[in-house]
TIDO-226945 format. One record per residue (C-alpha): residue in three letters; x, y, z. Coordinates in steps of 0.2 Angstrom, whole numbers, plus 2048, in hexadecimal, padded with zeros to 3 digits. Example, Ala and Ser with C-alpha at 12.3 -4.5 7.8 and 13.67 -1.06 7.14 Angstrom:
# residues 2
  residuo    X    Y    Z
      ALA  83E  7EA  827
      SER  844  7FB  824
//
This chain:
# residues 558
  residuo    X    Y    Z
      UNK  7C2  61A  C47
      UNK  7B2  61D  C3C
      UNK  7B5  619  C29
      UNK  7B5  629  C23
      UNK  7C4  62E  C2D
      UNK  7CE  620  C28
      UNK  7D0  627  C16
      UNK  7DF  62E  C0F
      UNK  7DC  641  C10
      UNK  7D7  643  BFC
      UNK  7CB  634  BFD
      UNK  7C3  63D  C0B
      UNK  7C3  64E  C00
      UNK  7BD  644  BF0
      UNK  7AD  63D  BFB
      UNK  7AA  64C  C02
      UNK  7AA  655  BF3
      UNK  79F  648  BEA
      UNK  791  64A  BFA
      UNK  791  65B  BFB
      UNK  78E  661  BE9
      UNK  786  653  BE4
      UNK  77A  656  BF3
      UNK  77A  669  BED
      UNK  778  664  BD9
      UNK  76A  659  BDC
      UNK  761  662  BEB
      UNK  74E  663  BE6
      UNK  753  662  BD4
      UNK  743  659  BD0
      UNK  733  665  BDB
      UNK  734  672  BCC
      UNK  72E  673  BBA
      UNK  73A  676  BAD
      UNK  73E  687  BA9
      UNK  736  68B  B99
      UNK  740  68A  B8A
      UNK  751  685  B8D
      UNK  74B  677  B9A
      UNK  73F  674  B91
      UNK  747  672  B80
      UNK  757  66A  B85
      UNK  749  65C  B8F
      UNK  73D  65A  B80
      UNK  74A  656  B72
      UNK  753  646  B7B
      UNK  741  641  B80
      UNK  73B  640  B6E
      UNK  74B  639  B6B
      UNK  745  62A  B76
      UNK  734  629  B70
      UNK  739  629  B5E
      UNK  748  61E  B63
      UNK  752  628  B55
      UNK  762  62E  B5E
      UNK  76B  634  B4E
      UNK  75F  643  B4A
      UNK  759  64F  B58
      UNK  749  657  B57
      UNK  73F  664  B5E
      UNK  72C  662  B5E
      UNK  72E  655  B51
      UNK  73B  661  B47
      UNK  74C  65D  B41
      UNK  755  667  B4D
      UNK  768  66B  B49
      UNK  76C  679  B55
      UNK  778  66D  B61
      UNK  782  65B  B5F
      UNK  77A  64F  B68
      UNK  784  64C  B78
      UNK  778  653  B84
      UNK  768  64D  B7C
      UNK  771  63C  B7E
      UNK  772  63D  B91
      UNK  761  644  B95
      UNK  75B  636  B89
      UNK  764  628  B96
      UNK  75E  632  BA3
      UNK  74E  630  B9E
      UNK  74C  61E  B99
      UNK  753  61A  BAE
      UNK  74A  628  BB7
      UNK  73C  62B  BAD
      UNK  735  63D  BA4
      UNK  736  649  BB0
      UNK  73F  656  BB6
      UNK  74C  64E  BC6
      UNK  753  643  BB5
      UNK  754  651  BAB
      UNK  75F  65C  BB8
      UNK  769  64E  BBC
      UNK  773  652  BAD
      UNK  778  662  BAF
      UNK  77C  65D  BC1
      UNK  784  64D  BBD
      UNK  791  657  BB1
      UNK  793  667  BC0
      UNK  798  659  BC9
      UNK  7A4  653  BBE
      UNK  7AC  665  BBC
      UNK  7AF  666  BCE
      UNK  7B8  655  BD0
      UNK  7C5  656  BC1
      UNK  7C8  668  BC7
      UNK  7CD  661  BD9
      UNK  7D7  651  BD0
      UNK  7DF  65F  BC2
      UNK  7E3  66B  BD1
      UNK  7E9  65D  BDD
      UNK  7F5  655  BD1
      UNK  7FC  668  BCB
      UNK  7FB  672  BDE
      UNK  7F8  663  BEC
      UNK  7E8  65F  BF7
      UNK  7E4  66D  BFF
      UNK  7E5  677  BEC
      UNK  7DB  66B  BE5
      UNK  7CC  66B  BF3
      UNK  7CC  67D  BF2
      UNK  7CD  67D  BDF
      UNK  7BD  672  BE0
      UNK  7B3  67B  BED
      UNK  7B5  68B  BE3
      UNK  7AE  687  BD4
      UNK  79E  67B  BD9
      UNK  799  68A  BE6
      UNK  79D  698  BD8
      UNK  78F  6A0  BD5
      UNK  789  69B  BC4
      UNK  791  68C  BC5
      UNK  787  688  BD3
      UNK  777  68D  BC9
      UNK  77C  685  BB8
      UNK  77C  673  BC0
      UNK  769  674  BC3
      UNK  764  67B  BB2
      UNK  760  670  BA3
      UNK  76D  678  B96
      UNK  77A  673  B8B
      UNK  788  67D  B92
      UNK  78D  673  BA2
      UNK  791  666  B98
      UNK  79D  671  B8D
      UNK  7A5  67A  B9A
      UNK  7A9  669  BA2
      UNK  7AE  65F  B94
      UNK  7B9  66E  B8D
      UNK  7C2  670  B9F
      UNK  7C4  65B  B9F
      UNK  7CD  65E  B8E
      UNK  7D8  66E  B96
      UNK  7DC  665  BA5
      UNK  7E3  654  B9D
      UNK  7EF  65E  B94
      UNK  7F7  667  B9F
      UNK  7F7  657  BAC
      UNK  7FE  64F  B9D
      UNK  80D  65C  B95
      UNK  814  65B  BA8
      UNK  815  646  BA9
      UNK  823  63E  BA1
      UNK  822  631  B93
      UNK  816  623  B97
      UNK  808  61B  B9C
      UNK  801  62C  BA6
      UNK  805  637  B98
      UNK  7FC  62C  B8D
      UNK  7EE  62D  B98
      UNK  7EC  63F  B9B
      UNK  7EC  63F  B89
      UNK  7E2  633  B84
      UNK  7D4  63C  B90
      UNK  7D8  64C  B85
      UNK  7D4  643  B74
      UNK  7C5  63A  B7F
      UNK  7BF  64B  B85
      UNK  7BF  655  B76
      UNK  7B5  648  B6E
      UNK  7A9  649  B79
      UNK  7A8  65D  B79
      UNK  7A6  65D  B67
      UNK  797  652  B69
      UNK  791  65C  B76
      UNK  795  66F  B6C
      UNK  79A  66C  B5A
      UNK  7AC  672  B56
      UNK  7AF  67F  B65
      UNK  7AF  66E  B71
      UNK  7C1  66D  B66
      UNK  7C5  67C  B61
      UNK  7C5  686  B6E
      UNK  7CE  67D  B7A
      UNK  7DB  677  B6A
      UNK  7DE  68B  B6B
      UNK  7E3  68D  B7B
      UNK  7EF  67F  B7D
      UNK  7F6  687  B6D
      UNK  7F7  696  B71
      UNK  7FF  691  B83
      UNK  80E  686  B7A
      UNK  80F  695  B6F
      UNK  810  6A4  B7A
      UNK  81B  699  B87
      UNK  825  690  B7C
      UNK  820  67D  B82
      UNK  821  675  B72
      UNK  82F  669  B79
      UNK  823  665  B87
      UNK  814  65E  B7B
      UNK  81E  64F  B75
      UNK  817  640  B74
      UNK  803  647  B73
      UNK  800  636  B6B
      UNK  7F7  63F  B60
      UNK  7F5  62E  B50
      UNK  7ED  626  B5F
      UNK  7E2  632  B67
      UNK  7DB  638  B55
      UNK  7D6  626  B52
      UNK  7CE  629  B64
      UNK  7C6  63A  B60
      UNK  7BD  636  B50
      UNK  7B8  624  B57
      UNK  7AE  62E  B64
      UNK  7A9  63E  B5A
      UNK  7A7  63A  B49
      UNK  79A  62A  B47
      UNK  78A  637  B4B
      UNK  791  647  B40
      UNK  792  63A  B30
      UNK  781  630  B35
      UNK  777  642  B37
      UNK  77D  648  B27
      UNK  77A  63A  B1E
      UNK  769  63C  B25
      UNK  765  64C  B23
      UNK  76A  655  B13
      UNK  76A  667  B1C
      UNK  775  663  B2C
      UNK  784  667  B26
      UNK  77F  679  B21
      UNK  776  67D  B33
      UNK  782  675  B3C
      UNK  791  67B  B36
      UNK  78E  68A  B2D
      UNK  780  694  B35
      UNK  783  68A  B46
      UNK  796  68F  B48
      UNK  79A  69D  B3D
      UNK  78C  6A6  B38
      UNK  784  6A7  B4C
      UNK  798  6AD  B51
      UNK  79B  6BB  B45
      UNK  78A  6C2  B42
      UNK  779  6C5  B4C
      UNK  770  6B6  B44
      UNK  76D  6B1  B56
      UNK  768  6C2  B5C
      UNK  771  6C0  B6B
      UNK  77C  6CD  B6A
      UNK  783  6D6  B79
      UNK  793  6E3  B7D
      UNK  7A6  6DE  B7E
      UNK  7A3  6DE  B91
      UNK  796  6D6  B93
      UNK  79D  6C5  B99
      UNK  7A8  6D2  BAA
      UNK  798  6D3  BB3
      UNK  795  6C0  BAE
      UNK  7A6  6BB  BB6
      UNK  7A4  6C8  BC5
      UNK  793  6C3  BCA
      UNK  793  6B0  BC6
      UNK  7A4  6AD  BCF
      UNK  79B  6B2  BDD
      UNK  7A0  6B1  BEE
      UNK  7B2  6AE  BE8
      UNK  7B3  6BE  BDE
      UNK  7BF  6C8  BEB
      UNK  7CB  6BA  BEB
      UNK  7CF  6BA  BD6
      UNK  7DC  6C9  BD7
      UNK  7E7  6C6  BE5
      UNK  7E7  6B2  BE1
      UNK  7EC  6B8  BCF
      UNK  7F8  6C4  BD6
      UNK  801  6B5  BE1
      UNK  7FF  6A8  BD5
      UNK  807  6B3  BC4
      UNK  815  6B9  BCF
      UNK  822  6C2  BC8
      UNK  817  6C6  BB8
      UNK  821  6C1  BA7
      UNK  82E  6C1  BAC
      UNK  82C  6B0  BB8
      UNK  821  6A8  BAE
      UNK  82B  698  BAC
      UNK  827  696  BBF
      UNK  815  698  BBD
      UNK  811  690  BAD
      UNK  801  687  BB3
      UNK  7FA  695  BB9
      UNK  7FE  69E  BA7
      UNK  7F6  690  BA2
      UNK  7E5  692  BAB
      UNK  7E7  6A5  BA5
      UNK  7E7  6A3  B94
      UNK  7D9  696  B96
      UNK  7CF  6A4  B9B
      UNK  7D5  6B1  B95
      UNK  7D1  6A9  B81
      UNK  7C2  6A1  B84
      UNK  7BB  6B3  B8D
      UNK  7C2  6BC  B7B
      UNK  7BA  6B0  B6E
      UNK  7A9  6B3  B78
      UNK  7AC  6C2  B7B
      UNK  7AF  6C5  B65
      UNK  7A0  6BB  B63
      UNK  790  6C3  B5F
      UNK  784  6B5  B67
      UNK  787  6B8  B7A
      UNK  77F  6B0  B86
      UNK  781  6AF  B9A
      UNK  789  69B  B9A
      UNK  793  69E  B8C
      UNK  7A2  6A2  B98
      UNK  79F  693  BA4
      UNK  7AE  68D  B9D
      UNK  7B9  697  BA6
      UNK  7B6  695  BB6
      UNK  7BD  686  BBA
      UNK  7D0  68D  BB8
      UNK  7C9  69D  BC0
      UNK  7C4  692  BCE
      UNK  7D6  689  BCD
      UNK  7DE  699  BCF
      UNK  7D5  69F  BDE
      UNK  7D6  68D  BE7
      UNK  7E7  68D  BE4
      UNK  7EA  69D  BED
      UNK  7DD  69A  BFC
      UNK  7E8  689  C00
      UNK  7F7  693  C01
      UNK  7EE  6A2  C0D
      UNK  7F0  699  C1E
      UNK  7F1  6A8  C2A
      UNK  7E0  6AE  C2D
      UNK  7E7  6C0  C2E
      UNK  7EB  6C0  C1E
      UNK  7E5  6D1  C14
      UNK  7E2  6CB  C04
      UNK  7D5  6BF  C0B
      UNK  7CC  6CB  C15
      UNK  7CC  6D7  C07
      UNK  7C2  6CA  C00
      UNK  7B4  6C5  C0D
      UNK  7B3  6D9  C0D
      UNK  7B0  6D6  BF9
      UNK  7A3  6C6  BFF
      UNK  79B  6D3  C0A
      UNK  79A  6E0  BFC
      UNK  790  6D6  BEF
      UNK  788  6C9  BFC
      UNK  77D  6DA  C02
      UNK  77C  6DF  BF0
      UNK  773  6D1  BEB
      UNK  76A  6CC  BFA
      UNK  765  6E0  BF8
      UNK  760  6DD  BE7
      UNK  755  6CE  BE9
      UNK  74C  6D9  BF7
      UNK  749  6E5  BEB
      UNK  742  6D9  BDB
      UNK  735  6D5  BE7
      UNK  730  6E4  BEE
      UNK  730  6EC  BDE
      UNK  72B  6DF  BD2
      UNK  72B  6E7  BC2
      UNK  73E  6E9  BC2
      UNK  73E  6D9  BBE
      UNK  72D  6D6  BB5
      UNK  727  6CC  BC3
      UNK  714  6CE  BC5
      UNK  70C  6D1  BD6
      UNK  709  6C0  BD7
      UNK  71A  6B9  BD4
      UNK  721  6C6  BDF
      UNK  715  6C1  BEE
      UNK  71B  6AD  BEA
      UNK  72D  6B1  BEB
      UNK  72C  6BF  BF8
      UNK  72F  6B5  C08
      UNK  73D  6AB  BFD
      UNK  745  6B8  BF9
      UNK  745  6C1  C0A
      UNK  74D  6AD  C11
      UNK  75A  6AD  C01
      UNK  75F  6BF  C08
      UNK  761  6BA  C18
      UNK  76C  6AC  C16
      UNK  778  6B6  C0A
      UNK  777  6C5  C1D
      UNK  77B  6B6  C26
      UNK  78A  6AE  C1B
      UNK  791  6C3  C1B
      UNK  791  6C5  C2F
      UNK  795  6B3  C35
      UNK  7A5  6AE  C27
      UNK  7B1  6BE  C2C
      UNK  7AF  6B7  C3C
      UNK  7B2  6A4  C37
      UNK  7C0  6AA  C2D
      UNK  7C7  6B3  C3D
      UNK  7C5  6A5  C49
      UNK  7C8  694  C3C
      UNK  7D1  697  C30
      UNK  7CF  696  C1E
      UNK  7CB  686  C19
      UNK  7BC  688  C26
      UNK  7B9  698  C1C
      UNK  7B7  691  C0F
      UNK  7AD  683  C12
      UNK  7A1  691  C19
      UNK  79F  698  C09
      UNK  79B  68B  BFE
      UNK  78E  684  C0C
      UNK  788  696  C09
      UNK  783  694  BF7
      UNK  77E  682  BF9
      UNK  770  688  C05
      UNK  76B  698  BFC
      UNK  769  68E  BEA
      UNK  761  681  BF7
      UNK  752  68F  BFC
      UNK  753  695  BEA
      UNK  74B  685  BE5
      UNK  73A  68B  BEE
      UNK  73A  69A  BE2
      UNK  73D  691  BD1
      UNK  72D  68D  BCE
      UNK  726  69D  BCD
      UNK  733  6A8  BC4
      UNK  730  6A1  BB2
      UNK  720  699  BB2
      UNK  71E  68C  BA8
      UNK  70F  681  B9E
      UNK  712  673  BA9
      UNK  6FF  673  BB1
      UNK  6F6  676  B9F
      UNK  701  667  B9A
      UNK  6FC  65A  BA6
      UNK  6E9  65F  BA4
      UNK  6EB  65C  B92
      UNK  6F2  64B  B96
      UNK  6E3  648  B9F
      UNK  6D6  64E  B95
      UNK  6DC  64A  B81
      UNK  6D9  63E  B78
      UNK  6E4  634  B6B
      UNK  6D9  63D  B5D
      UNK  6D9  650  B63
      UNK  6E4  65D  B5F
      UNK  6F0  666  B6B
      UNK  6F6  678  B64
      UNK  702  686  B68
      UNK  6FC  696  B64
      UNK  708  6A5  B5E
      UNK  716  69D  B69
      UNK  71E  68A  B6C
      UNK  71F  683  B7E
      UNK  72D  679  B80
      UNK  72A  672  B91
      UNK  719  66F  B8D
      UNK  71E  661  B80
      UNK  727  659  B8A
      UNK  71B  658  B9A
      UNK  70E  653  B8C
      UNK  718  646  B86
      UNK  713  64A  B71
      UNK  716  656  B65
      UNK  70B  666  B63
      UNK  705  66F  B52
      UNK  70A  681  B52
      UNK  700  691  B4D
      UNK  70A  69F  B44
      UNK  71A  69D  B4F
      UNK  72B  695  B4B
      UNK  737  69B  B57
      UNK  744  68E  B5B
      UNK  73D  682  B51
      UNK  747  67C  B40
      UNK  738  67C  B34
      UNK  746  681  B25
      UNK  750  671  B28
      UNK  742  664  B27
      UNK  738  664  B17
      UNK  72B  656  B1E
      UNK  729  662  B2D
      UNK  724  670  B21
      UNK  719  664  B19
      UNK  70F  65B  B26
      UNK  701  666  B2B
      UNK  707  66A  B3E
      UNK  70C  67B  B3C
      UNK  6FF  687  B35
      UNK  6FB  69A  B35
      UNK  6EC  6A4  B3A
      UNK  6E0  6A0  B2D
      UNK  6E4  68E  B2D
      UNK  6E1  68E  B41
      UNK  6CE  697  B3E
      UNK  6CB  688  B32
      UNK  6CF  67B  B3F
      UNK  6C5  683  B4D
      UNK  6B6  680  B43
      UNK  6BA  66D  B40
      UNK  6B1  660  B49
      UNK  6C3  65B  B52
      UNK  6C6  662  B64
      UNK  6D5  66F  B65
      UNK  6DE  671  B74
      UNK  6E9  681  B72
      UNK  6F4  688  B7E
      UNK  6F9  69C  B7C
      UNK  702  6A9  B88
      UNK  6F4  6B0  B8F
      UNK  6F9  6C1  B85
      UNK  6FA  6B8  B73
      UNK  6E7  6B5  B76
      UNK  6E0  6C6  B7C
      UNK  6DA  6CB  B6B
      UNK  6D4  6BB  B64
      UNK  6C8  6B9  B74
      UNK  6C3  6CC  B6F
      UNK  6BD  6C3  B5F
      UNK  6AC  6C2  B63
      UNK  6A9  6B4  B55
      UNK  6B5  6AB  B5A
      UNK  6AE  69D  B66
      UNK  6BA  696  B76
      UNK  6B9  68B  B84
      UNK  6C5  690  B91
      UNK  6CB  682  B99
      UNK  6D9  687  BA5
      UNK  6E5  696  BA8
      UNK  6F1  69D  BB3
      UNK  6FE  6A9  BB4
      UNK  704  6AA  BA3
      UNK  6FB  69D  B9A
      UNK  6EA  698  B94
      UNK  6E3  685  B8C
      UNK  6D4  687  B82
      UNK  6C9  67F  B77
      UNK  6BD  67D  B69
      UNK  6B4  670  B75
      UNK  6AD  671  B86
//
């Protein structure tokens, strides 16, 4: 009997789970640059951090930079200092938090719906679509989602327990788990999910059920964690508190200072899409799982639970007026706990809900795989140039055929195996396609990485290295230093630093012409359509030093 045989059964599930997606997180994490600004921001920030050994104030290309608590600059930090600047311990964070997400969802579901709930549960949401892609991107929202579903979870493991040492420890997680959301997302990490158990007790009348919540205790626990960095930055930095709370969480939520604005449905598609390939299941697993509507409702109060989870969190972003795409990552992991929940009941393999939904698999499995035919053959649908569009061609074409393949060969699994064996096929599915997708990162968002590492090579301690009517986040971070800045601001927080305004590194045209002319070698790096007209200039005199396909490095110099 081999080793792995002799676990109990949830062992078993819980190493699997840990090989598979960890295995899938991780898989070729490190062979492309960082997408170029978000990766490249959200990697540049914890590694100034290290290299000025200031973990209190976070800064952007030298810049007090507010935007976001500290929480996932913290990891990518630690990350660093073990596996060194580059991109495989950059994405291990993001991956390292997916993984997290799907291992409370299988231990939350397990303990609420048994074993076979619980794997399902699991499954579900590491192989949902954006889930799936979230894990290997260097964002914030990860880390969020998980943190805010760790908080979710603990309570409603802990309302069922009895008074004791397990209800104090699913609530003590939940004081434990807030404060760390709020490190990683300010006051939605509490307020949010605070609203939904609210709401839930309110709307079901469970009041009785939430004592003891421990609640001297856990606050003791909840400011020891959250509150030490909020009072060291301020004391810091006289204009946190105005950025961070003000214009940070009110002023981006109920106005367009953000310019992210977008329609009351625009988070649907979001949900439809990025729960890909479990999308079919979501209305007859709601259907099962909230039977008997209102009026049995004290028969399926978990599952109301998981519906108002959802339900809230897709309102308040939905109300917001800064939308964007992983924003609503939060509400897939009751999303996913619904659907597992009803696949572990759907034993017979004739059942019509479950073929309704491989016909639904089918449906957007060919869409897509139609679509990213199409974005290659006709590249300017999705502003890809020819050149792009020849790289990621034979990609796309593979990605295409293992979506054809997963659409004819699962019906037939499903027919002849069952649905556990179904549904291992689908996330196997996913887990190769973002495995192939991995070939195509690195030429969908080009980045500066190349003009980086020549800069590295070539500068010395006394040059200057410049960006020119843009800033390059990944190129600061592949460089190692911080950069000056020609008549661009962008995400960088000039107002909230005064010695930033003051130092020289961030200068407009005129400034810029005055420095060509000095004895100090420039290295300047500019989108290769910033520079058309100054290369028109014809008294203004350049060395090109390197280019590609959206980006130049020049210089004063030869």
């Amino acid at each position: 009997m081999s080793l792995f045989s002799s676990l109990s059964a949830s062992r078993r599930n819980l190493l699997g789970l840990i090989l598979f997606f960890g295995i899938a997180f991780a898989f070729r994490t490190g062979t492309y640059p960082l997408l170029n600004p978000d990766e490249g921001r959200y990697a540049e920030i914890p590694r100034e951090m290290v290299a000025g050994n200031d973990w209190i104030t976070p800064r952007l290309n030298g810049v007090n930079y507010f935007e976001k608590p500290p929480l996932m600059y913290w990891a990518e930090a630690m990350s660093f200092t073990v596996l060194g600047n580059n991109e495989t311990a950059a994405r291990a964070v993001p991956a390292l938090f997916a993984l997290l997400g799907v291992l409370l969802t299988y231990y939350a579901v397990r303990k609420l719906h048994g074993e076979d709930a619980g794997l399902a549960s699991a499954v579900v949401l590491g192989s949902s679509l954006l889930y799936a892609a979230h894990a290997r991107i260097v964002i914030i929202d990860m880390a969020v989602s998980v943190l805010m579903s760790w908080t979710l979870f603990s309570f409603i493991l802990g309302i069922k327990e009895k008074v004791g040492p397990q209800r104090r420890f699913f609530f003590m997680q939940l004081y434990i788990s807030a404060a760390l959301a709020t490190l990683a997302k300010g006051l939605i990490g509490v307020l949010l999910t605070g609203a939904v158990m609210f709401l839930w007790l309110l709307i079901f009348n469970q009041w009785k059920r939430l004592r003891p919540l421990y609640l001297p205790s856990g606050l003791i626990v909840f400011l020891i964690i959250a509150a030490p960095w909020h009072i060291l930055v301020s004391g810091h930095n006289p204009t946190w508190v105005h950025r961070y709370f003000v214009y940070e969480h009110f002023q981006r939520f109920f106005s367009s200072v953000a310019s992210r604005p977008g329609p009351w449905w625009y988070f649907i598609p979001v949900i439809l899409v990025g729960l890909f390939p479990w999308t079919g299941f979501l209305y007859p697993a709601l259907k099962q799982s909230l039977q008997g509507g209102w009026a049995k409702r004290e028969n399926n109060k978990e599952t109301w639970f998981f519906v108002t989870w959802i339900v809230f969190i897709f309102l308040f972003f939905t109300k917001s007026h800064s939308k964007l795409v992983p924003y609503i990552l939060p509400v897939f992991p009751p999303l996913a706990a619904i659907i597992g929940v009803w696949l572990a009941k759907t034993k017979s393999n004739t059942n019509t809900h479950l073929k309704k939904g491989l016909i639904a698999v089918s449906v957007f499995g060919t869409l897509l795989a139609a679509a990213l035919c199409v974005v290659v053959i006709k590249p300017n649908l999705a502003r890809f140039s020819i050149d792009q569009a020849n790289a990621i061609r034979p990609i796309a074409f593979t990605l295409a055929a293992v979506l054809f393949w997963g659409i004819l060969r699962i019906p037939y699994l499903a027919s002849r195996r069952g649905t556990r064996i179904t549904v291992g096929a689908l996330a196997l599915v996913i887990a190769v396609f973002f495995g192939v997708f991995t070939y195509a990162a690195p030429f969908i968002k080009p980045g500066t990485k190349g003009l980086a590492l020549i800069v590295n090579e070539t500068a010395r301690p006394t040059d200057r290295v410049l960006h020119y009517h843009e800033f390059f986040h990944d190129f600061t971070f592949y460089a190692s230093r911080t950069v000056d800045v020609v008549a661009f601001k962008g995400e960088i927080e000039l107002e909230e630093d005064a010695a930033a305004q003051k130092n020289g590194h961030f200068i407009d045209e005129v400034q810029f012409r005055a420095a060509w002319k000095q004895p100090t070698r420039l290295f300047v790096v500019a989108r290769r359509q910033d520079v058309r007209e100054l290369f028109k200039d014809s008294t203004f005199h350049y060395y090109l030093l390197a280019q590609t396909q959206d980006h130049t490095l020049f210089s004063n110099q030869p």
